[in-house]
C-alpha positions in Angstrom: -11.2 99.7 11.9 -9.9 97.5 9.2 -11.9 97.1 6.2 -13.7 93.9 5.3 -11.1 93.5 1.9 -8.4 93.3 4.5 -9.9 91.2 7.2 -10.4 88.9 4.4 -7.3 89.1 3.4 -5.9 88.5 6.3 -8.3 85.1 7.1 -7.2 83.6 4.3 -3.0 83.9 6.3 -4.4 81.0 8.5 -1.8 78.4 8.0 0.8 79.7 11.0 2.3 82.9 8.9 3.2 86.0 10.4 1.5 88.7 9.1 1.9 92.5 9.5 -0.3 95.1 8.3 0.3 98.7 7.1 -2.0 101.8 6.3 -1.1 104.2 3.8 -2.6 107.1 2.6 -2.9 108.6 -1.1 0.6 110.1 -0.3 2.2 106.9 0.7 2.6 107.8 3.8 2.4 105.5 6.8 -0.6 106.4 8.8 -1.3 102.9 11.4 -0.1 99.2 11.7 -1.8 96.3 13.3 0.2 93.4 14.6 4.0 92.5 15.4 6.4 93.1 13.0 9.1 91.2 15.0 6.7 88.1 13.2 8.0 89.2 10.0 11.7 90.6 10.8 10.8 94.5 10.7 11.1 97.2 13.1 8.1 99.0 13.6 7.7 102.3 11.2 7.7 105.7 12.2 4.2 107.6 11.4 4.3 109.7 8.2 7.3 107.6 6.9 7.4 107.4 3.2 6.3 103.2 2.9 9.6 103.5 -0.1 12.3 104.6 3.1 11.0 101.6 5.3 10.5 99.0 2.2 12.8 100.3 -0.8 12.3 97.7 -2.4 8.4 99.6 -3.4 10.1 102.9 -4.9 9.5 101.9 -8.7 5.4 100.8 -7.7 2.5 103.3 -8.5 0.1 101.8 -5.7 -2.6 102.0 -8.8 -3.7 98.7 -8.3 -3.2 95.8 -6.0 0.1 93.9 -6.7 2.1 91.2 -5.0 5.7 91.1 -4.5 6.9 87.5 -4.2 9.7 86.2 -1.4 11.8 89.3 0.1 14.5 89.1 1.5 13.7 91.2 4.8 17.3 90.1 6.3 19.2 87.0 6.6 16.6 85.1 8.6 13.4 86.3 6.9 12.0 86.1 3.8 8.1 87.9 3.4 6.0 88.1 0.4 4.4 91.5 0.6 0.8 92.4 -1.2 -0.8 95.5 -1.5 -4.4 96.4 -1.0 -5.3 99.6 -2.7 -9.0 100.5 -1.2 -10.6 104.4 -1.8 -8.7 106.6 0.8 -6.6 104.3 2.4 -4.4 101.3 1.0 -2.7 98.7 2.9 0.5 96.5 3.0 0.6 93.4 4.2 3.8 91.7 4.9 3.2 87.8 5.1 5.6 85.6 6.4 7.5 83.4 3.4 11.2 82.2 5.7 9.4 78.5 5.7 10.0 78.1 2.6 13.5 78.5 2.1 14.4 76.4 4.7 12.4 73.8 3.1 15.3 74.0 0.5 18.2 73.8 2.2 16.6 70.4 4.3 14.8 69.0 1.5 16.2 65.6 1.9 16.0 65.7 5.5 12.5 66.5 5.4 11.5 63.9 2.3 12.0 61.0 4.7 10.3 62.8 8.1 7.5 60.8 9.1 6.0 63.8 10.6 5.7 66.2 8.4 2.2 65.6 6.9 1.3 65.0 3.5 -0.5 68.2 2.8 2.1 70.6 4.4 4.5 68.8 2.3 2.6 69.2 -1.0 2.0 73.1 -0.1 5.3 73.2 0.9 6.7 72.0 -2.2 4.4 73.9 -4.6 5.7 77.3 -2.9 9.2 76.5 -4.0 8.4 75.6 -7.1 6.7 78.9 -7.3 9.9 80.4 -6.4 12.2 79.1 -8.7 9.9 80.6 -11.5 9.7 83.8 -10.0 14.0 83.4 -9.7 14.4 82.2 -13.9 11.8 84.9 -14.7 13.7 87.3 -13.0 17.1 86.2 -13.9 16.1 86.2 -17.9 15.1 89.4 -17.1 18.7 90.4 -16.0 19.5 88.7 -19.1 18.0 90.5 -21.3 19.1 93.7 -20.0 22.5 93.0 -20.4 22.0 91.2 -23.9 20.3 94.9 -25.1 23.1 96.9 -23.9 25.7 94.6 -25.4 23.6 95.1 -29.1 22.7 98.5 -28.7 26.0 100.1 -27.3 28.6 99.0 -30.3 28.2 101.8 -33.1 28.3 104.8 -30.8 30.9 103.4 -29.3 32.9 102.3 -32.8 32.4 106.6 -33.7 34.0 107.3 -30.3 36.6 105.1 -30.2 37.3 105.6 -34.5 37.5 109.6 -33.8 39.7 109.0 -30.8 42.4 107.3 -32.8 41.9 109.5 -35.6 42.4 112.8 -32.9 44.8 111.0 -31.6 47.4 110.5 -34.9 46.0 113.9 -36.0 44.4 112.3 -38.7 40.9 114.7 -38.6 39.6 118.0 -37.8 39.6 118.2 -33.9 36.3 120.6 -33.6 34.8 118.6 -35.8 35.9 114.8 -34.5 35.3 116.4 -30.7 31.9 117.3 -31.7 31.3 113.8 -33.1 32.5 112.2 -29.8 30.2 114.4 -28.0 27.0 113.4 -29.7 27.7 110.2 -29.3 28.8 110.1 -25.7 25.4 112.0 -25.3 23.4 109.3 -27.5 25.6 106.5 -25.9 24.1 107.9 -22.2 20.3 108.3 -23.2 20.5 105.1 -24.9 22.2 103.3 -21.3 18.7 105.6 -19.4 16.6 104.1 -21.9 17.6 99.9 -22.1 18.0 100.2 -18.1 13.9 101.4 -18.5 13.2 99.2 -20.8 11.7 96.3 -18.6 9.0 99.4 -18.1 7.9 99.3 -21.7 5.3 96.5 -20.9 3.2 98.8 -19.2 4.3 101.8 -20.9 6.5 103.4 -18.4 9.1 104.4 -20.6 9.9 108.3 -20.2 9.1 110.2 -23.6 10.8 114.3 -24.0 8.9 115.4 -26.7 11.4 118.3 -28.8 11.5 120.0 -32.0 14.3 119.2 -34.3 14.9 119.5 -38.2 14.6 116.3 -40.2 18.0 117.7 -41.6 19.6 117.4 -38.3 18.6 114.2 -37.1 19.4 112.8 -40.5 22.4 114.3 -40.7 23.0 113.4 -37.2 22.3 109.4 -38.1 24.6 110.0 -41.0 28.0 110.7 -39.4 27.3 108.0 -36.5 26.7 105.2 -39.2 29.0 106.2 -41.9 31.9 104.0 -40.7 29.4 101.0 -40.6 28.7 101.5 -44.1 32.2 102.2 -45.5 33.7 99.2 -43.9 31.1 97.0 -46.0 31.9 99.6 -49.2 28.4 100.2 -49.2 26.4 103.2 -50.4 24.6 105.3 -47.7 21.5 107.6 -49.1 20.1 109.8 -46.8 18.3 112.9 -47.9 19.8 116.1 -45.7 17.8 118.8 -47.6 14.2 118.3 -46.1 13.2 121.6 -44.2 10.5 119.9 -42.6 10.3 120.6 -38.3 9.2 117.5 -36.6 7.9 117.0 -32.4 9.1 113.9 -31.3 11.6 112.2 -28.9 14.6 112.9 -30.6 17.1 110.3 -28.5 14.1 107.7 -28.8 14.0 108.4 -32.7 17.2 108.1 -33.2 18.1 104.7 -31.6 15.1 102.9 -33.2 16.3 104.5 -36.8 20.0 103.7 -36.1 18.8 100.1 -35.0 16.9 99.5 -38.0 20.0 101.1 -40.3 22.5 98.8 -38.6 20.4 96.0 -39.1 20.0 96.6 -43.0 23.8 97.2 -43.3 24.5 93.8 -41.6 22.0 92.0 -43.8 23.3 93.9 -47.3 26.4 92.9 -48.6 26.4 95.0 -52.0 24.2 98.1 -53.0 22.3 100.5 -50.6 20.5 101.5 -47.3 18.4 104.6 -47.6 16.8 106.4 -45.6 13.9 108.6 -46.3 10.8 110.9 -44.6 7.7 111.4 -45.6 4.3 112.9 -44.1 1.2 110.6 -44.4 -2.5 111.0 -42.4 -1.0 112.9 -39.4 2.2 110.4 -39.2 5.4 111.0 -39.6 6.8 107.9 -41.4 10.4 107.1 -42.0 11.8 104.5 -44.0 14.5 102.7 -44.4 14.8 100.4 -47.7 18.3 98.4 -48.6 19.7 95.9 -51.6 20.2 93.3 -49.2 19.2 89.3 -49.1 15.2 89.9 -47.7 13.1 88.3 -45.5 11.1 84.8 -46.0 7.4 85.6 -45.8 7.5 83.1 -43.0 9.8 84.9 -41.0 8.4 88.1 -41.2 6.6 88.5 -38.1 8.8 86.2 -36.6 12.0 88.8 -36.9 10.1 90.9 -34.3 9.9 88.2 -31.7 13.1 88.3 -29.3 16.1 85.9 -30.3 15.2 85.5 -33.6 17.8 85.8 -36.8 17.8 85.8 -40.3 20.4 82.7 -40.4 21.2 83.1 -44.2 23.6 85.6 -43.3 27.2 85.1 -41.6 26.7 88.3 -39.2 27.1 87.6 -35.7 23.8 89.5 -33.4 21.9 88.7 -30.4 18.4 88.9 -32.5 16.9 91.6 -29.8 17.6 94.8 -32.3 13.7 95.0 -34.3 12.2 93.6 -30.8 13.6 96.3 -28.8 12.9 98.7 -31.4 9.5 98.1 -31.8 9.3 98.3 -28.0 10.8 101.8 -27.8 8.0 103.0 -31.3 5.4 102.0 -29.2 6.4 103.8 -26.2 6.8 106.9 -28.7 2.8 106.0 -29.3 4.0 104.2 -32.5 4.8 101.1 -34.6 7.3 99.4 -36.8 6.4 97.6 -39.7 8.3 95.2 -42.6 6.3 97.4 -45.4 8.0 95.0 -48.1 11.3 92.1 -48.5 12.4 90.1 -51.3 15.0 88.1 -52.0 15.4 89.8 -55.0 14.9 93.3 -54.2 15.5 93.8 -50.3 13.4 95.2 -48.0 11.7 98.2 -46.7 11.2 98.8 -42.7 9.2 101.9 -41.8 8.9 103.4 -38.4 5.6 105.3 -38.4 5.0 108.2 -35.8 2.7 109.9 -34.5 2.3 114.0 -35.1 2.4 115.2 -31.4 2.0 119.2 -30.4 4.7 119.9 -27.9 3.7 120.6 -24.6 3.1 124.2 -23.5 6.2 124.9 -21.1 6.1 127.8 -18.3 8.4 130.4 -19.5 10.2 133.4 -17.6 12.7 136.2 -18.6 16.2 134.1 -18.6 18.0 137.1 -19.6 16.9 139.3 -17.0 17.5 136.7 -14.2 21.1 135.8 -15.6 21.8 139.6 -15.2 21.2 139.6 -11.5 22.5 135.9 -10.7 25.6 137.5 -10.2 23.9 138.8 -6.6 22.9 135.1 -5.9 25.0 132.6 -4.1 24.4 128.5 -3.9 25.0 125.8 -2.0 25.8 122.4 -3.4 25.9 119.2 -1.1 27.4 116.4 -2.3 29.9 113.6 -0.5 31.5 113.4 -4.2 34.1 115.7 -4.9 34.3 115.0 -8.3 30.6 116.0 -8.9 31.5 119.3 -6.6 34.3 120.3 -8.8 32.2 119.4 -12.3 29.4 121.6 -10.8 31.4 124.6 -10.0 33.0 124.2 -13.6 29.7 124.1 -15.4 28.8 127.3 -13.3 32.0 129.4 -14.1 30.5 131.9 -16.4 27.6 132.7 -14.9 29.0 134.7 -11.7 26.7 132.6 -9.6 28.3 132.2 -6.4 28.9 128.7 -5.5 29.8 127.1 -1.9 29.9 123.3 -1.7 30.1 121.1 1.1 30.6 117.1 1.2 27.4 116.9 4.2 25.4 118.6 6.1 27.8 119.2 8.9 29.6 121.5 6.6 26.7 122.7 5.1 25.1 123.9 8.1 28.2 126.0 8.8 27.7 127.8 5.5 24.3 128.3 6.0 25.4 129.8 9.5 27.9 132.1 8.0 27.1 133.0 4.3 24.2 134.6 2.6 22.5 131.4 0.8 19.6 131.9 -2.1 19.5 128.1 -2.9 20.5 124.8 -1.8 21.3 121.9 -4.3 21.9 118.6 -2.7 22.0 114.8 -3.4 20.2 112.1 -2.1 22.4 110.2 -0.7 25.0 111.1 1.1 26.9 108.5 2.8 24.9 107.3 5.6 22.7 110.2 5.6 19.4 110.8 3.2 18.7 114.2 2.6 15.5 114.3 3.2 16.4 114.4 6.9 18.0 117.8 7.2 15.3 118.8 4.9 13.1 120.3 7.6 15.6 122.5 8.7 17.1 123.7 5.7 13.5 124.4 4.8 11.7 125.7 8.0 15.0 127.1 9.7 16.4 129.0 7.1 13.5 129.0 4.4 15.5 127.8 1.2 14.3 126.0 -1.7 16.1 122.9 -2.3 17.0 121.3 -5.6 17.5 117.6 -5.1 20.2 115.6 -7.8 19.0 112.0 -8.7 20.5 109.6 -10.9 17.3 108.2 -13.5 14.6 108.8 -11.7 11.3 107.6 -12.8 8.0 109.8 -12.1 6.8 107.6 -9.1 10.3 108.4 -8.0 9.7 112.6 -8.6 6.4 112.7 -7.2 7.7 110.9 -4.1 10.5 113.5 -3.7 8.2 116.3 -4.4 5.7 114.8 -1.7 8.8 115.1 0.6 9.1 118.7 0.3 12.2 119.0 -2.1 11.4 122.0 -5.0 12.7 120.4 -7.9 14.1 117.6 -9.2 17.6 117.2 -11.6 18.1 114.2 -13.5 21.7 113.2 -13.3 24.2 113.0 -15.4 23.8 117.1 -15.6 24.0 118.9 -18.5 24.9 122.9 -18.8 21.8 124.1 -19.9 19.3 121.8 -18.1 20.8 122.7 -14.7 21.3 126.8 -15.5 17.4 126.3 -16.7 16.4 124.9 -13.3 18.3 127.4 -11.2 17.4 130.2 -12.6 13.8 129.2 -12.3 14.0 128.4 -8.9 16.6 131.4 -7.0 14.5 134.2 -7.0 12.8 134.7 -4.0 
C-alpha cells in the first residue's frame, strides 16, 4: 500500500509525465517499485539493491530529509528529475519524467510559431527551462569555485616543494632535512586537495574533522619552514614563538591551512615590518593570532573581506579574493570562527582564529606489539587492477613479514584463495568492469574472510553504505604506512 504522502505526490505528476516509484528502507535498500520504468529510461532494480548502485548519482545524500534532484540525465534520450520522500520506516524515490523539456530547447523556434501548442503548455514549458538554466549557472559557479580554491590554496606548498627540489637538486641543502620538508608538504598539499574537493559540504557542515594531539611547538614550527620563503622574498620579518609547551586537540591539517591562509594573506598585504604569529588560551578557546605591519583594512571593508571575491585593491598583489572566505568556512567546520580583532592603516591588523577546546575521542586500543610479533604467521591478499598500487602496497608492507599475494581481479584472486592459506582480503572498489561488492558473498560466506575495502575520499554516507554491504573496514586512499599497518592488524586475527 502506498502512503497518502506519496499518492499525493504522485497526483500532483498529472500533466502526461512518466513517473516511477521506489521503496527503500532505512538501509537504502530497494524493497518494491510501482509502475514502468521503461517511462522513465531505467531498467527495473533488483530487490535489496543498494538505491546508490542503480542511481549513483545519490551516493553523497543522507536520505535525512526529503530533497529534489533537478534534470538527470538517465541516458541520451531521457532526462528525470528525481525527489525523495523520506516517511518513518520506509522512504521513497520517485523518478519523474523531465526529457520534454530539453527538447523544448533544441526546437524552440520551431515551436514559438506552432499554432498548436497551447498557451499554457507553452508558458510551463518555458518556465521549466528557465529553471534549468539556473540550476546549470549554479552548478557551473560551483565548479568554479572549486577550481578557483585549489588554484589559491595550492601555491605555497607547492613553492617549498618545488624551492627544496632545485636546492636538492644543485646540492645546495641538507637532503634529510629538504626531503623531510618536501614530505610535509606533499602530505599538507594532499589533505588540502581532500579538503577544497569537500568544501562545497561545508554549507551543511559535512566537512570531515580528525581531531589529534600535537604541540603548539610543532605546528608552529611546522607553519614556519613552509612560509619562510614567502617571507624572505619580501625581506620581511617572520615572528613565531616555537617555545610554548602547550598540547592542543584539534584538526591539525584543518589548523594549519586556515593559519597558513591567514599568514599568506598578511605577507601579501605587508610590504615592510612583520607577521607574527602567536597562541594564547582564553575561556576554553584556543585562540591564535596573527598581527602584521602591513597597509590595514577600511572599517568599511571589514566584513566585506570575508565575502567571496572580494580584495583589498590598495595593494598591487595579484589573488582570487576566496583565501579569508574559505578560511572562515574550514574554522567553522572545526566548530570555530575567524575574526578581524583590529586593522589600521597605521598600525596593521590583527586576524585571530578562535577554537574550540575539544577532548579527543576515546579510541579502541589493542596490543600492537604482540600482534606484529605473530603477523609474520599471517598472509594477505590484495586486489587491485592497478599494478602500481600492488607494488606500493607490497613495499609499504616489507618489514613487517606479513605475507602478501596480490591479484589484478577476482579471477586471480579466487585461484589464491583456492591454493594459499589467506587471513585477510584487501580489495578496491572498482575494478575494471567489476564492483567488489559482487564477489563479496563469496569471499565472505565461502571462505569466511574479513575484507578491507580501499576507497579514494570517501565521505561517511559513503562508509556506512559499504559497511551496510558487508565490507569490515574501510581505508581512505592515498595510504599511508601507519594507517594501513593500524587497520590490518586490527582486523587479521581471527
Amino acid at each position: 500500500m502506498i502512503p497518502k504522502k506519496v499518492k499525493s505526490f504522485l497526483l500532483k505528476q498529472k500533466e502526461g509525465n512518466g513517473c516511477y516509484c521506489i521503496a527503500i528502507n532505512d538501509k537504502h535498500l530497494i524493497i518494491q517499485c510501482f509502475g514502468n520504468p521503461g517511462l522513465v529510461g531505467v531498467s527495473a532494480p533488483t530487490f535489496n539493491m543498494p538505491i546508490f548502485e542503480f542511481l549513483p548519482i545519490l551516493v553523497t545524500e543522507t536520505f535525512e530529509e526529503d530533497f529534489e534532484i533537478p534534470f538527470y540525465n538517465v541516458n541520451d534520450d531521457y532526462v528525470c528529475n528525481i525527489y525523495f520522500l523520506k516517511l518513518p520506516k520506509v522512504s521513497y524515490l520517485i523518478l519523474v519524467d523531465r526529457s520534454e523539456i530539453f527538447q523544448v530547447t533544441q526546437k524552440y523556434q520551431q515551436f514559438a510559431h506552432d499554432d498548436n501548442i497551447s498557451k499554457n503548455k507553452f508558458k510551463r514549458l518555458a518556465e521549466e527551462l528557465d529553471k534549468a538554466k539556473h540550476s546549470l549557472k549554479k552548478s557551473n559557479q560551483e565548479k568554479a569555485t572549486l577550481i578557483a580554491m585549489l588554484s589559491h590554496e595550492l601555491g605555497t606548498p607547492l613553492t617549498s616543494i618545488i624551492g627544496y627540489s632545485e636546492l636538492l637538486i644543485k646540492g645546495g641543502s641538507n637532503i634529510k632535512s629538504g626531503l623531510e620538508t618536501i614530505h610535509r608538504n606533499a602530505l599538507y598539499l594532499q589533505h588540502m586537495i581532500e579538503n577544497t574537493l569537500m568544501f562545497g559540504k561545508t554549507e551543511s557542515g559535512g566537512v570531515q574533522t580528525n581531531l589529534e594531539s600535537t604541540s603548539v611547538a610543532v605546528l608552529f614550527s611546522d607553519i614556519f619552514v613552509t612560509l619562510l620563503p614567502a617571507v624572505q622574498k619580501k625581506k620581511l620579518k617572520l615572528i613565531i614563538d616555537k617555545s610554548c609547551k602547550d598540547f592542543i586537540n584539534i584538526d591539525v591539517t584543518l589548523c594549519k591551512q586556515v593559519l597558513i591562509n591567514l599568514i599568506n594573506n598578511a605577507i601579501k598585504y605587508t610590504e615592510e615590518g612583520s607577521v607574527e604569529l602567536k597562541y594564547s588560551l582564553v575561556k576554553k578557546h584556543y585562540v591564535f593570532s596573527v598581527i602584521d605591519t602591513g597597509l590595514g583594512v577600511a572599517k568599511d571593508l571589514q566584513e566585506q573581506i570575508f565575502s567571496p571575491w572580494e580584495r583589498i585593491e590598495e595593494n598591487s598583489e595579484s589573488g582570487t579574493g576566496i583565501g579569508l572566505f574559505i578560511s572562515r568556512k574550514l574554522a567553522h567546520s572545526m566548530g570555530g570562527d575567524i575574526k578581524l580583532k583590529y586593522s589600521s592603516k597605521e598600525f596593521g591588523s590583527i586576524f585571530q582564529l578562535i577554537l574550540p577546546v575539544k577532548d579527543l575521542p576515546v579510541v579502541e586500543t589493542f596490543d600492537r606489539k604482540a600482534l606484529i610479533n605473530n603477523i609474520s604467521e599471517k598472509s594477505l591478499l590484495v586486489i587491485d587492477d592497478d599494478y602500481d598500487i600492488l607494488i606500493l602496497i607490497e613495499a609499504m608492507l616489507a618489514t613487517s613479514e606479513l605475507k602478501v599475494h596480490t591479484a589484478v581481479n577476482f579471477t586471480e584472486a579466487q585461484t589464491l584463495l583456492e591454493n594459499e592459506e589467506i587471513d585477510l582480503v584487501l580489495t578496491d572498489y572498482n575494478l575494471g568492469s567489476v564492483k567488489a561488492s559482487s564477489f563479496l558473498e563469496t569471499i565472505k560466506n565461502k571462505y569466511d574472510l574479513p575484507v578491507l575495502l580501499m576507497s579514494a575520499l570517501p565521505s561517511n554516507c559513503d562508509k556506512n553504505n559499504y559497511l551496510t554491504l558487508g565490507f569490515d573496514d574501510v581505508i581512505t586512499k592515498p595510504l599511508s604506512v601507519e594507517n594501513l599497518l593500524n587497520i590490518i592488524l586490527t582486523h587479521i586475527q581471527r
